[in-house]
C-alpha positions as CSV (number, residue, x, y, z in Angstrom):
1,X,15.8,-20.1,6.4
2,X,13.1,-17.4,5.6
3,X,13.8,-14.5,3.2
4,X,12.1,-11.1,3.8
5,X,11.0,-10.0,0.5
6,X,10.4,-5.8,1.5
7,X,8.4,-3.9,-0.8
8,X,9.6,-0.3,0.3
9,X,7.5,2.4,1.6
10,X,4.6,4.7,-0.4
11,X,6.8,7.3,-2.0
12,X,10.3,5.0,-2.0
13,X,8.2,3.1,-4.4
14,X,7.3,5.9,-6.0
15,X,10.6,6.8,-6.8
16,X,12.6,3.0,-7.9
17,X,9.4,1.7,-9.5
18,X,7.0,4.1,-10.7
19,X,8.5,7.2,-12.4
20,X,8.7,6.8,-16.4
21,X,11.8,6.1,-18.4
22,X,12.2,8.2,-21.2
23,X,13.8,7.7,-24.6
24,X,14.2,10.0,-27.5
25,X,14.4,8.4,-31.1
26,X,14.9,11.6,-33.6
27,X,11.6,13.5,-32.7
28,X,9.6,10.9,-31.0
29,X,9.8,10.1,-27.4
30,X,8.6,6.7,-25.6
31,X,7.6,6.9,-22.4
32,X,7.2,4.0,-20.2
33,X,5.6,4.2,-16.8
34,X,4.0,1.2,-14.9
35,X,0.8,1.3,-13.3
36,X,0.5,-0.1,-9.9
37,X,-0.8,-3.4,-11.3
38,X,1.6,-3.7,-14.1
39,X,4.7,-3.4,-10.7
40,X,2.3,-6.0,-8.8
41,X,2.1,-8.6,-12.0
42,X,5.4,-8.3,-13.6
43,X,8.2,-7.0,-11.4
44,X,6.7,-8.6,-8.1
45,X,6.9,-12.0,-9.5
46,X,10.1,-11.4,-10.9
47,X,11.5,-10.2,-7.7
48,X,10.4,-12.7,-5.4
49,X,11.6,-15.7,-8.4
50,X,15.1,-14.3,-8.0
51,X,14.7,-14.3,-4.1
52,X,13.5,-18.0,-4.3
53,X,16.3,-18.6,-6.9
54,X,18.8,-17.6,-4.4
55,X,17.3,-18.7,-1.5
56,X,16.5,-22.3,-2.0
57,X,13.8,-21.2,-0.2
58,X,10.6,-21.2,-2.5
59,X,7.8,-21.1,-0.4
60,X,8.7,-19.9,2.7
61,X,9.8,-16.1,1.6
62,X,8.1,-13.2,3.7
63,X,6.8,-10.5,2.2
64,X,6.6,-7.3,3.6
65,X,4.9,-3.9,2.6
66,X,3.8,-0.8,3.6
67,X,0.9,1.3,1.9
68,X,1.4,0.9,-1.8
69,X,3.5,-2.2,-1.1
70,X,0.5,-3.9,0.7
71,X,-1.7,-3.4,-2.9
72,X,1.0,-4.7,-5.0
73,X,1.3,-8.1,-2.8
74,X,-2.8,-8.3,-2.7
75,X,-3.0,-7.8,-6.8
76,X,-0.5,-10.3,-7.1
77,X,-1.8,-13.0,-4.6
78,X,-5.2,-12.8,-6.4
79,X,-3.9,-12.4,-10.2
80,X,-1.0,-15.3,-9.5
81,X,-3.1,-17.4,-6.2
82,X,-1.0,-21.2,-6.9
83,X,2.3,-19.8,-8.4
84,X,1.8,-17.1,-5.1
85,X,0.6,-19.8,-2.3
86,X,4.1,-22.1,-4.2
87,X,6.4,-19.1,-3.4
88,X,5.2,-16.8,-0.4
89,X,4.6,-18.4,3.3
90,X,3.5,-15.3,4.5
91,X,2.2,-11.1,3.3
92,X,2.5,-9.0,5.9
93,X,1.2,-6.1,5.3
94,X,1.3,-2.4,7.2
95,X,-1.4,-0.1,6.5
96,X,-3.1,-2.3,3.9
97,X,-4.2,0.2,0.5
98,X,-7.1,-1.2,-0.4
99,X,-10.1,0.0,-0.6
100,X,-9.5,3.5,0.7
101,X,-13.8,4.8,1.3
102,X,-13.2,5.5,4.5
103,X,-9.8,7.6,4.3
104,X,-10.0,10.9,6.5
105,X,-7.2,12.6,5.1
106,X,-7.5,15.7,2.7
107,X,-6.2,13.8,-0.1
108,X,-9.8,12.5,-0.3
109,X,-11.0,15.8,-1.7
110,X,-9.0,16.4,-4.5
111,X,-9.3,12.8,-6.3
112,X,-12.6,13.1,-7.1
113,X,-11.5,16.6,-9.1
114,X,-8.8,14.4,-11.0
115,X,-10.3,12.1,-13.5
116,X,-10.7,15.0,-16.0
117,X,-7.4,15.9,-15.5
118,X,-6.1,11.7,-15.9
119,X,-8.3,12.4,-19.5
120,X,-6.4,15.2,-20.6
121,X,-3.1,13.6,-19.3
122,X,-3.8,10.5,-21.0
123,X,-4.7,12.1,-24.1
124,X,-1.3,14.0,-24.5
125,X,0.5,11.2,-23.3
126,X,1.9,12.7,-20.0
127,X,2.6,10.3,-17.6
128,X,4.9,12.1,-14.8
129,X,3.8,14.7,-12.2
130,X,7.6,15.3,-11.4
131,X,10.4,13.3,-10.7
132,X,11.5,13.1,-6.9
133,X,15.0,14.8,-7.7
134,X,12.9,17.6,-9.4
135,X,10.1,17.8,-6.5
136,X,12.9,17.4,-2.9
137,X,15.1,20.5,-5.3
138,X,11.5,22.4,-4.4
139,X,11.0,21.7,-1.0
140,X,14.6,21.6,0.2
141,X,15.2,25.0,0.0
142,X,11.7,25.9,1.9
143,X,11.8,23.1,4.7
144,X,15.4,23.2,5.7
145,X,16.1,26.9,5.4
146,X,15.0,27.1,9.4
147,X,13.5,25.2,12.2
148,X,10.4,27.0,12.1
149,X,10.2,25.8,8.4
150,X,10.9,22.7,9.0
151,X,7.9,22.5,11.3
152,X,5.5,24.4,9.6
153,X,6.7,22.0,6.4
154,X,5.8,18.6,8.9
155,X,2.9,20.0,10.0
156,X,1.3,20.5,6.7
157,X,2.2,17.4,5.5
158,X,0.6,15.7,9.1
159,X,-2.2,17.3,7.8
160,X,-2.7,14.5,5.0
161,X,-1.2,11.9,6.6
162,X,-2.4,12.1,10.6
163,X,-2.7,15.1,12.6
164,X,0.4,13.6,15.1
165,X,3.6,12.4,14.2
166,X,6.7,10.7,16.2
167,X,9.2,12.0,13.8
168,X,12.0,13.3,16.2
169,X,12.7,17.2,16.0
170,X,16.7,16.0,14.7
171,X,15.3,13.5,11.8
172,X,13.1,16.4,10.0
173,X,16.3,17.5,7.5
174,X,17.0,13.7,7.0
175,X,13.3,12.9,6.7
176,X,12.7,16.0,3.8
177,X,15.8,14.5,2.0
178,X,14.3,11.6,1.2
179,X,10.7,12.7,0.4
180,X,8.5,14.0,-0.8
181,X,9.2,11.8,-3.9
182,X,7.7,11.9,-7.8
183,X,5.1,9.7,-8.9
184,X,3.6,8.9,-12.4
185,X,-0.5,9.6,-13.1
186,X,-1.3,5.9,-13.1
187,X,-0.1,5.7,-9.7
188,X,-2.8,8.9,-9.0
189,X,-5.4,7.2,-11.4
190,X,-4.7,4.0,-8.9
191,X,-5.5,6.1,-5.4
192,X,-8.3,7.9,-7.2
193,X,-10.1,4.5,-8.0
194,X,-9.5,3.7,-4.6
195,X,-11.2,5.8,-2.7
196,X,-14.4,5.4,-4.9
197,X,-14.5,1.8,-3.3
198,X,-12.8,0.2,-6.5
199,X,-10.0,-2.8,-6.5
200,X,-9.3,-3.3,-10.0
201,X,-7.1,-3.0,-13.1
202,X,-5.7,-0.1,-15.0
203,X,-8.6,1.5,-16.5
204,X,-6.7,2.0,-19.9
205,X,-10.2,3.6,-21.0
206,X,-12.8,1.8,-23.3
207,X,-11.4,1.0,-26.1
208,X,-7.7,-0.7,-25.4
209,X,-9.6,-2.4,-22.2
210,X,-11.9,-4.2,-24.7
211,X,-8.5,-5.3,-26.1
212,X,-6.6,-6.1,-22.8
213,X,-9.8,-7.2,-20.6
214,X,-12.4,-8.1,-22.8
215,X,-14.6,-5.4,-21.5
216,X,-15.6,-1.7,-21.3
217,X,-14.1,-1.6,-18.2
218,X,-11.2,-3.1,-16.5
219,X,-12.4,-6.2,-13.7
220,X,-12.3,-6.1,-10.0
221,X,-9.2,-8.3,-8.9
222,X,-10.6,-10.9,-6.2
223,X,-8.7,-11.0,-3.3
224,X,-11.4,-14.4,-2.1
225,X,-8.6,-16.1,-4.9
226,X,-5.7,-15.5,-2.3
227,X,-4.0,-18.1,-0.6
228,X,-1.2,-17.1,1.1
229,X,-1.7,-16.3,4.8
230,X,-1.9,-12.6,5.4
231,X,-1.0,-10.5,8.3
232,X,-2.0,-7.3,9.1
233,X,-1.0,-4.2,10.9
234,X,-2.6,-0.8,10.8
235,X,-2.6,2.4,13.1
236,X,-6.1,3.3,14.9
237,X,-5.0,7.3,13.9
238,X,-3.9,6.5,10.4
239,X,-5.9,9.1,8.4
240,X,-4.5,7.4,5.0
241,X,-5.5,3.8,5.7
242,X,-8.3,3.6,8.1
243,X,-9.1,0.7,10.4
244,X,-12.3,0.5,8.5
245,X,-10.4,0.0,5.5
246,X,-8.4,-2.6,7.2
247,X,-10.8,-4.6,9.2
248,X,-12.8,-4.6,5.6
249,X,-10.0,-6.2,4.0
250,X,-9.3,-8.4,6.8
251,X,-13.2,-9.6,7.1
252,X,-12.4,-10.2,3.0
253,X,-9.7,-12.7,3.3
254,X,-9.9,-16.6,4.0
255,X,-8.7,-17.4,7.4
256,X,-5.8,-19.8,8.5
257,X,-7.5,-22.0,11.5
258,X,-4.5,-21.8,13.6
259,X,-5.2,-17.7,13.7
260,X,-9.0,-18.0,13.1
261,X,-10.7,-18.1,16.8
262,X,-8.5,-15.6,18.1
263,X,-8.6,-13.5,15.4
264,X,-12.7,-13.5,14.9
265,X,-12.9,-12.8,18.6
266,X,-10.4,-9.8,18.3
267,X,-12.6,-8.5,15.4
268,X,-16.0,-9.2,16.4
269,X,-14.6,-7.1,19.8
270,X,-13.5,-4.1,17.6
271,X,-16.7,-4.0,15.3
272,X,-18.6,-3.8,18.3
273,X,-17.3,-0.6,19.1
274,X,-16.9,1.0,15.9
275,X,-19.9,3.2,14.7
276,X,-22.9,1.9,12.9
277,X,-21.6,3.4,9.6
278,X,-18.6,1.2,9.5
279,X,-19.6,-2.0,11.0
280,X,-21.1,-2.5,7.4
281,X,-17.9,-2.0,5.8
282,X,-16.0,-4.2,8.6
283,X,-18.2,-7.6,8.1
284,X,-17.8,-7.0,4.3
285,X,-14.0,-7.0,4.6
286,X,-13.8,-10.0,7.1
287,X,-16.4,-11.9,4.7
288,X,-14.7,-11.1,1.8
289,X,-10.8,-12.6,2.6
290,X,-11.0,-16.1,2.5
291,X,-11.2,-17.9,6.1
292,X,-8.1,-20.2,5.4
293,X,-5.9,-17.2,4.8
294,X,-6.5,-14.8,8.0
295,X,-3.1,-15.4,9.7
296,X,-4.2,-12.1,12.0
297,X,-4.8,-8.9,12.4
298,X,-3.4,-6.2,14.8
299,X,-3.8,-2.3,15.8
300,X,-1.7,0.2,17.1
301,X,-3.9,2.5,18.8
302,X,-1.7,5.0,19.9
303,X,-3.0,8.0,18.6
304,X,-0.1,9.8,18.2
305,X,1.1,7.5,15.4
306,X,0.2,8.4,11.8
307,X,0.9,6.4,8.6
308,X,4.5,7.9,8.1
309,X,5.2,7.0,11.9
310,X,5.3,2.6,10.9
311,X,8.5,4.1,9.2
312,X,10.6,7.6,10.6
313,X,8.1,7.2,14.1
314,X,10.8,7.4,17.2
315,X,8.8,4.6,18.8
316,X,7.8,2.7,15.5
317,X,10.9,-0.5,17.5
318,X,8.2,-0.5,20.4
319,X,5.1,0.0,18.7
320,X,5.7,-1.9,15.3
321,X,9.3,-3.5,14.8
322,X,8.5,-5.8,17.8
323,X,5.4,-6.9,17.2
324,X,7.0,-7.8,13.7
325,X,9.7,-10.6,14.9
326,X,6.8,-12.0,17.0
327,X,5.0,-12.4,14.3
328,X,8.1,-13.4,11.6
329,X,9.3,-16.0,14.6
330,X,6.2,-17.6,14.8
331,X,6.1,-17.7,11.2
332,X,9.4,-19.4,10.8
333,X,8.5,-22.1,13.5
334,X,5.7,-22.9,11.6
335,X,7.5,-23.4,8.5
């Protein structure tokens, strides 16, 4: 038997694992909040223990994640590679967020505008944009007021995520009651490192780092350390997680020889027609994954499917779900 560990979607994780707890003692508050790492290396492992506990099935669980869930399962794999490869048969992994140099959304141009901000917050101790109850009591009232809101309100949030969606016209007020969600600064300090090319730890700033790390700045993690076999799936039209971004990944990781000539033939195909500027960034992904772990790699180039769409898309049973048991069958056959 094969147990599906599922690390939930970008902003479900944002709202279970990532928003502070707050406790009051007289007039001094504590505020905890997790970065992403600190999910990946402490309540990752725990999770999957108590699947494997339950299971009797240590080594054969199946991970699955999706954006935010995809970096937790790599940080892990690379902080944790034997007490990983002893518990996890397989990461699968939907719109890998990794290194995101290459993302075409909007998003882009703000996080370059938000370290002095992550300096001030950090300074007065603020660790919470606002919580998702606090942030859907905003929205709600705008986006479901009227259909025409309700568009306009999709359409400006395709905007960030992919300029076309398959979210059906009826599933927009249940779409907007679950999202947008809160999320903690770490998780925003996180994505900001991203996108300047960077994989690494909390960046706690110079001082505690020399404390936690050892060094002025926090290290790289080294996803060459991995190995489990990874699977992944991204969307040609993604405009948060590019194919760049995951073919660079995927060119990172060790390559399982069962996968390895199909797969090298699938990606040599698609670097050949990406342009110049990303064939760079493609053979330094596919170098960079050890060869041993490269279970395979697969794209949904269907342009009208955006990173949202692997979730609320109308065809994501076609386009994603499928493909999935194909792949989580074959797994289990080769356990």
């Amino acid at each position: 038997m094969v147990v599906q560990a599922v690390v939930q979607q970008f902003f479900r994780e944002q709202i279970d694992y990532t928003q502070c707890l707050v406790y009051y003692y007289f007039d001094n508050n504590i505020r905890l909040c997790s970065s992403v790492d600190e999910i990946a290396l402490k309540d990752v492992p725990s999770m999957l223990q108590l699947v494997a506990f339950h299971s009797e099935d240590r080594g054969k669980i199946i991970y699955l994640g999706h954006s935010l869930g995809t970096s937790m399962a790599l940080m892990y794999a690379s902080e944790y590679p034997d007490v990983a490869a002893k518990t996890v048969g397989l990461f699968v992994l939907l719109t890998p967020a990794y290194k995101l140099t290459h993302m075409r959304s909007p998003y882009r141009v703000f996080f370059p505008f938000l370290y002095p901000t992550l300096e001030v917050t950090n300074a007065l101790n603020v660790v919470q944009l606002l919580s998702g109850s606090n942030t859907r009591n905003i929205t709600r009232p705008i986006c479901l007021s009227s259909v025409p809101a309700m568009i306009l309100c999709l359409n400006t949030l395709n905007l960030f995520l992919g300029p076309f969606t398959q979210i059906a016209p009826e599933s927009i007020p249940i779409y907007f009651n679950q999202i947008p969600g809160g999320t903690s600064l770490k998780t925003v300090s996180y994505l900001t490192e991203s996108t300047r090319g960077r994989f690494r730890k909390y960046n706690y700033g110079a001082g505690r780092n020399r404390l936690l790390y050892g060094s002025d700045t926090p290290p790289e993690y080294d996803i060459k350390r991995i190995k489990v076999p990874i699977y992944l799936m991204y969307a040609a039209n993604d405009w948060c997680v590019t194919k760049e971004v995951s073919k660079i990944l995927y060119i990172g990781l060790p390559a399982s020889e069962s996968a390895l000539e199909e797969v090298v033939e699938a990606v040599e195909c698609a670097i050949q027609h990406l342009p110049d500027s990303s064939r760079g960034d493609v053979l330094h992904l596919y170098n960079t994954l050890p060869k041993d772990v490269r279970y395979g790699i697969y794209e949904i180039s269907n342009l009208n499917f955006n990173h949202y769409d692997f979730l609320f898309g109308r065809n994501s049973k076609t386009l994603v779900t499928d493909k999935l048991i194909q792949v989580l069958e074959k797994a289990t056959t080769f356990h």
